[in-house]
C-alpha positions in Angstrom: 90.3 97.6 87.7 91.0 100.2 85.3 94.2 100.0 83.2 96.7 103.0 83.4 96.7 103.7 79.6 92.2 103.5 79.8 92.6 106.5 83.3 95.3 108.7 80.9 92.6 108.6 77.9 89.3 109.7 80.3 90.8 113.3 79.6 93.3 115.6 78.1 94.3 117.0 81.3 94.6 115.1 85.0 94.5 118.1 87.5 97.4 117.9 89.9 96.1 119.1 93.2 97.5 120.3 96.4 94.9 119.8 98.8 95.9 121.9 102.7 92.5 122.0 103.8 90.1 118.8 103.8 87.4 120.9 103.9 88.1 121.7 99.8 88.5 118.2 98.9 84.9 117.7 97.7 84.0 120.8 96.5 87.0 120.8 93.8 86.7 117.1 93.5 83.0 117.8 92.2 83.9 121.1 90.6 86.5 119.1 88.5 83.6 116.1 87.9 81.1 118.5 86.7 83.9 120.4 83.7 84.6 116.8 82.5 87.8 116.3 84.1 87.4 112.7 86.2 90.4 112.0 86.5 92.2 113.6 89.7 95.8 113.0 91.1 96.1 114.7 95.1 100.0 114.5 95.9 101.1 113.6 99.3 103.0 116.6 99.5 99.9 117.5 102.6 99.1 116.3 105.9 95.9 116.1 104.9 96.6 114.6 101.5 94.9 110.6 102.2 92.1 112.2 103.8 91.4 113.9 100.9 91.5 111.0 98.5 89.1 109.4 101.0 86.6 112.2 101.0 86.9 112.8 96.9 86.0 109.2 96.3 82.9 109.7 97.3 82.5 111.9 94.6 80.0 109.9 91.9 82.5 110.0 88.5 85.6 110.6 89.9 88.6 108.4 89.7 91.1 109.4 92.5 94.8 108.2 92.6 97.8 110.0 94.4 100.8 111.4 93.5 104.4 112.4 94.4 104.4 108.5 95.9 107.9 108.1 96.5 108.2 104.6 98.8 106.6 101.3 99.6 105.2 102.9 103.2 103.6 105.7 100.5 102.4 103.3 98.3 100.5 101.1 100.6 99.3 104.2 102.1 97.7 105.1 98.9 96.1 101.9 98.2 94.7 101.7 101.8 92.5 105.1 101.4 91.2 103.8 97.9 93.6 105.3 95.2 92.4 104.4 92.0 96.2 104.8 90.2 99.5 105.7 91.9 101.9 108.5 90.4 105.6 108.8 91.3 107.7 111.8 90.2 110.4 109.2 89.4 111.2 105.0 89.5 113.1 103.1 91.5 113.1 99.1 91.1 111.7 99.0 94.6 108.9 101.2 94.3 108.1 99.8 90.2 107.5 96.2 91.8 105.9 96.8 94.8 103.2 98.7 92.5 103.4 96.3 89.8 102.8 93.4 92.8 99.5 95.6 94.3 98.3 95.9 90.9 97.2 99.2 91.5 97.5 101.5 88.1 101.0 103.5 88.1 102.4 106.0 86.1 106.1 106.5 87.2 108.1 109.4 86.3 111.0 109.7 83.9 113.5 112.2 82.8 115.7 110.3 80.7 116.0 107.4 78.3 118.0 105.4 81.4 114.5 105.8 83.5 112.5 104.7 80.2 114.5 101.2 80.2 114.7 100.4 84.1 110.8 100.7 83.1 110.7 98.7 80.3 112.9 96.5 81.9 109.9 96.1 85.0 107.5 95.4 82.0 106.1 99.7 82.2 105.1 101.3 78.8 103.4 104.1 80.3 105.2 106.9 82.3 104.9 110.7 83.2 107.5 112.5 81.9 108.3 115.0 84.9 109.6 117.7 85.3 108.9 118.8 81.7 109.5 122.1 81.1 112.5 121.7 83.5 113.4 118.7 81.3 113.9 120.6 78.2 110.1 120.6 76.9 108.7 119.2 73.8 112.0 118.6 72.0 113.0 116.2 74.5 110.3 114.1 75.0 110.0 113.9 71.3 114.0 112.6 71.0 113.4 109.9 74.0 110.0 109.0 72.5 112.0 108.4 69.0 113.4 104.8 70.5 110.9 103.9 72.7 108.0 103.6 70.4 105.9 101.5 72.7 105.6 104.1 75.3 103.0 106.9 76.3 103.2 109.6 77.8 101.8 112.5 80.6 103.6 114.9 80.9 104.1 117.1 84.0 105.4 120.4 85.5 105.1 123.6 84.1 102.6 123.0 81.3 99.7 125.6 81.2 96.5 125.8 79.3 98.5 127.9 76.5 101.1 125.4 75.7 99.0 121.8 76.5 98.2 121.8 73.1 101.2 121.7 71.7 102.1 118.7 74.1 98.7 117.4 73.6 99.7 117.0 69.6 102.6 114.9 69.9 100.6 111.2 69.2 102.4 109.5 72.2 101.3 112.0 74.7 97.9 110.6 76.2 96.9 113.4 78.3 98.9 116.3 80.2 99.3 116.8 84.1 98.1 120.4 84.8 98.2 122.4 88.1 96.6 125.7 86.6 93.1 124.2 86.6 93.0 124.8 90.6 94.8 127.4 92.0 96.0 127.0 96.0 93.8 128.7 98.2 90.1 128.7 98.9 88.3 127.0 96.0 86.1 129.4 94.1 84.1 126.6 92.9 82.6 128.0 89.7 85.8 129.3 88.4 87.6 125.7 88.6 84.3 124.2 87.0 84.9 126.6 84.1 88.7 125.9 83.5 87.9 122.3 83.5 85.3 122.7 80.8 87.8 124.4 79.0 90.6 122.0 79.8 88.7 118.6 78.8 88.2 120.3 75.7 91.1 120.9 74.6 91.3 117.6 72.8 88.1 116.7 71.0 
């Protein structure tokens, strides 16, 4: 089983995806292979949101794990459908040992140095830092990172391609959670295969 810290280095950006119809699960899931981002976290904000993870497994390359997991009942779910890594947009002590007990890779979320120590204190060095931009941006995660050396880093909600550099420079950010790479809707397959490209190049 991959380790969180080895799934946030595959790529500069994980692609946070919304998937409503099942029926675009595999053709963004390969789309995303193919531009060199493997790494893919489907939220269960959908109905159709485990099926998905089911049918972008079978995608050869790809490493699936779900996000907005926000309970045990969610987490098991997960697992059950063959999510490679678990992302919560925050952590409670509940949910932090029932993943830590599963084994399953997780990358909680945090918003504040409080969050960064109830994960420390469950033995987490790893964490998306979520809601970003809402959060205050760069400057923030730069002053909680400041006392929390041994931590790294995604952060999540409203990065874009312009400004993931800027995150992606910062040495304890590992990678960046991006929802620009697929935009709702019908897939246009070629255009997501080209914004990945350009995504999983954005730190060489």
């Amino acid at each position: 089983m991959r380790a969180i810290e080895t799934i946030m280095r595959t790529a500069p950006v994980i692609p946070v995806l919304v998937i409503d119809n099942l029926a675009h699960a595999e053709p963004i899931a390969r789309a995303l292979v193919a531009g060199g981002l493997r790494v893919l976290e489907v939220t269960l904000r959908t109905a159709c949101a485990l099926d998905a993870i089911r049918a972008m497994r079978q995608v050869e390359g790809a490493i699936v794990g779900a996000g907005t997991v926000t309970n045990r009942d969610e987490l098991e779910a997960a697992i059950a459908v063959g999510s490679e890594f678990i992302v919560s947009p925050g952590l409670t002590e509940r949910l932090g040992k029932a993943a830590i007990a599963s084994g399953v890779p997780f990358l909680p979320g945090i918003a504040t140095a409080g969050d960064i120590m109830r994960g420390l204190d469950l033995g987490l060095t790893h964490f998306k830092f979520f809601p970003a931009m809402a959060s205050g941006g760069l400057p923030t995660l730069k002053a909680l990172a400041a006392p929390f050396a041994q931590c790294r880093f995604c952060p999540t909600g409203g990065i874009t391609e312009a400004t993931a550099p800027q995150w992606l420079a910062f040495e304890p950010v590992l990678c960046v959670g991006g929802s620009w790479v697929v935009p709702k809707g019908a897939p246009d397959v070629p255009a997501i295969e080209t914004a990945a490209r350009a995504a999983a190049a954005l730190r060489q």
